[in-house]
C-alpha angles and dihedrals in degrees: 000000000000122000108238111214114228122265107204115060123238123285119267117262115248115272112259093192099107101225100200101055085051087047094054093033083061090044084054103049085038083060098048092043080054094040092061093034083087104052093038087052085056101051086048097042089059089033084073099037096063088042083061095236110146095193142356129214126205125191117196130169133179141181139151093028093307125103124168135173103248098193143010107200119181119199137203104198099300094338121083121234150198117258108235123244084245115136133210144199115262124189110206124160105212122230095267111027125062099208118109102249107203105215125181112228134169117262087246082052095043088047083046087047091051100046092052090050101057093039086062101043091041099041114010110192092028092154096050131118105325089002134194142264140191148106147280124220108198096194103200088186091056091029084219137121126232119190121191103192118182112192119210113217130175099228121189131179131205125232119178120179136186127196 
């Protein structure tokens, strides 16, 4: 009689990552990340009114796993403009630690900050397979944000026919 060794390999231990506590930690840091998004919009926001820029446009595009933002353009009613060398406060909160860092950042990084934030809250995975493209309007009159996302998507139909 021979001794046949088994094919399939053991079971998997149970998980001992409890879910649920990751899952609430996340909602946490998501809330504080909400919770500075206010008071950063309005530094910025008078950042670029005593700069004098009226509004900033920012093109991004993404596709195959890759998104980057393609232009920063600062405006000054129909003229572009150069973004001065000002800089503001930024409250950021880093990927493993909870305290607010205060960073200083230029007004074109903070607008760069900001893009990349609500693309990613809005549309997470934005750069992914077919991807997405589109552009931000930071209004500093208004003191308002306005996002156009176009999403790319492979569509087929199925057509099945019997004669």
């Amino acid at each position: 009689m021979t001794q046949t060794e088994p094919t399939l390999a053991a079971p998997m231990a149970p998980s001992r990552i409890d879910f649920a506590a990751m899952l609430a930690q996340q909602a946490e840091r998501d809330a504080q990340v909400a919770a500075l998004r206010p008071a950063n919009k309005e530094r910025l926001f008078d950042g670029l009114a005593a700069a004098g820029i009226t509004h900033v446009t920012v093109v991004f595009d993404g596709y195959g796993d890759s998104g980057q933002i393609e232009s920063i353009s600062a405006w000054a009613g129909e003229t572009t403009v150069d973004f001065p060398r000002t800089q503001i406060p930024y409250a950021a909160l880093t990927w493993d630690d909870p305290e607010v860092e205060m960073r200083q950042l230029s007004l074109e990084d903070v607008v760069e900050q900001l893009a990349y934030d609500f693309l990613s809250d809005t549309h997470g995975g934005w750069e992914n397979n077919d991807g997405a493209w589109g552009e931000f309007c930071f209004d500093a009159a208004a003191r308002c944000i306005h996002l156009e996302f176009n999403e790319r998507f492979t569509s087929s139909e199925l057509y099945t026919h019997e004669f």
